[in-house]
C-alpha positions in Angstrom: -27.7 6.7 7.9 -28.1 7.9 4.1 -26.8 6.4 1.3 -23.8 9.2 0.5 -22.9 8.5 4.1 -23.1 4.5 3.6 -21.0 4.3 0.8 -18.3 7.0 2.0 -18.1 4.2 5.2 -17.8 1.8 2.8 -14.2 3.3 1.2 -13.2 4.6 5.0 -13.0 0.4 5.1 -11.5 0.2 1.9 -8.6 2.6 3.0 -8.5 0.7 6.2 -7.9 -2.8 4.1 -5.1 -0.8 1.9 -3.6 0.1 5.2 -4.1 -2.9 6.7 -1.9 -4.9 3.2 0.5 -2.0 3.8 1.7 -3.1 7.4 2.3 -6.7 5.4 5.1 -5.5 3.1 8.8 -5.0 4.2 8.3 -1.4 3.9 8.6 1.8 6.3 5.4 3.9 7.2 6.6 6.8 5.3 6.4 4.8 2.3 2.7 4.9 2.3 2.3 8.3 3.1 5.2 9.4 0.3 3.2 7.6 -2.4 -0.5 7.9 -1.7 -1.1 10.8 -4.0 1.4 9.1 -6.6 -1.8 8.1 -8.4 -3.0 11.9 -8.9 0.1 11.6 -11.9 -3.0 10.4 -13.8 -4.4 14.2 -14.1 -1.9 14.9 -16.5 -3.8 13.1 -19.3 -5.8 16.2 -19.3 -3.2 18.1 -20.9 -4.1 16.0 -24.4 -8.1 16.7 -23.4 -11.4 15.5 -21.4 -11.4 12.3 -23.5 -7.7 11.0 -23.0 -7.3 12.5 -19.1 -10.8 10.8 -18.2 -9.0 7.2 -19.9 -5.7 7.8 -18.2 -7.4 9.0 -14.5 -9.4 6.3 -14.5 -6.9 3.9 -15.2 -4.9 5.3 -12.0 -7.8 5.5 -10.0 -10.0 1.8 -10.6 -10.1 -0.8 -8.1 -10.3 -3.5 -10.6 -6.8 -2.7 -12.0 -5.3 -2.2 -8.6 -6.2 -5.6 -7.1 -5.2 -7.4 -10.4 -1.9 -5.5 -9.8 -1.9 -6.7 -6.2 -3.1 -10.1 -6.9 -0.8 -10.9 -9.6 2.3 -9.6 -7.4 1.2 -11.8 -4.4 1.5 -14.8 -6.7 5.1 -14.2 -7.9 6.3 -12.4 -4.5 6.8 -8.9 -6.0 6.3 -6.9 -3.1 7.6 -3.6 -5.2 4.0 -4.7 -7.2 2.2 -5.5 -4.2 3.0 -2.0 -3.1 1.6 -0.2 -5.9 -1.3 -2.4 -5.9 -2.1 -1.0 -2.4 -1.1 2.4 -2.9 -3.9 2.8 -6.1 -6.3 0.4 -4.1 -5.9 3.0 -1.4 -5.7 5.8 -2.8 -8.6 5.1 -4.7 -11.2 4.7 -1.6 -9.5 8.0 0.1 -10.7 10.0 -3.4 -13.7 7.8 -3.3 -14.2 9.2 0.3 -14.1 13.0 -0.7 -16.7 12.4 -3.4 -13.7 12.0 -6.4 -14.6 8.9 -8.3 -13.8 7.8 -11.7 -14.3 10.4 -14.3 -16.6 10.9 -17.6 -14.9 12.4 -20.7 -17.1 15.3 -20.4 -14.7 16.8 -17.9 -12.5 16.4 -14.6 -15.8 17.2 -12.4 -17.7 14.9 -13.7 -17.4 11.7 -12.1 -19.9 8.4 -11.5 -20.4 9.7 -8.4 -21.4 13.0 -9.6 -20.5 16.4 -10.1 -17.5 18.1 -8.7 -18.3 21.4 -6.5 -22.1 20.7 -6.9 
């Protein structure tokens, strides 16, 4: 198995894990489908350029952010937070696994996992 295949496993468990925190909140199924391209909001940074659209994306779309999110909501039982937590985790790994990752301010098809279309 290759690397690029490797790592795209790795996210399909991600996703899995987001699913997984899903069925642990009070919430209907349709929830999680309704909101997991919520995150894609972040594209309309682009509208004020490369620079602020790659600061805002990235911000909807880093792991980091979503588990502090999570984390932080577990803590003080805010399962309205823990849900948004698991929706950016999630939908995170699912862009992650289509080769979408967090974006340079050279442009939306640049990512660190490469270029867009390439």
């Amino acid at each position: 198995m290759g690397m690029k295949n490797s790592l795209k496993l790795e996210e399909l468990a991600m996703f899995g894990l987001g699913i997984y925190l899903f069925a642990m909140l009070p919430y209907a199924w349709w929830w999680f489908l309704a909101l997991l391209l919520a995150p894609d909001i972040g594209m309309v940074g682009y509208l004020f350029g490369n620079r602020i659209g790659a600061l805002v994306y990235n911000l909807f779309h880093h792991k980091a952010i979503a588990i502090a999110i999570y984390v932080l909501a577990s803590y003080f039982s805010r399962p309205e937070w823990q849900l948004v937590g698991i929706i950016l985790f999630s939908h995170s790994a699912m862009d992650r696994m289509f080769g979408y990752g967090l974006k340079y301010d050279k442009g939306f098809k640049f990512t660190h996992l490469g270029e867009i279309g390439k």
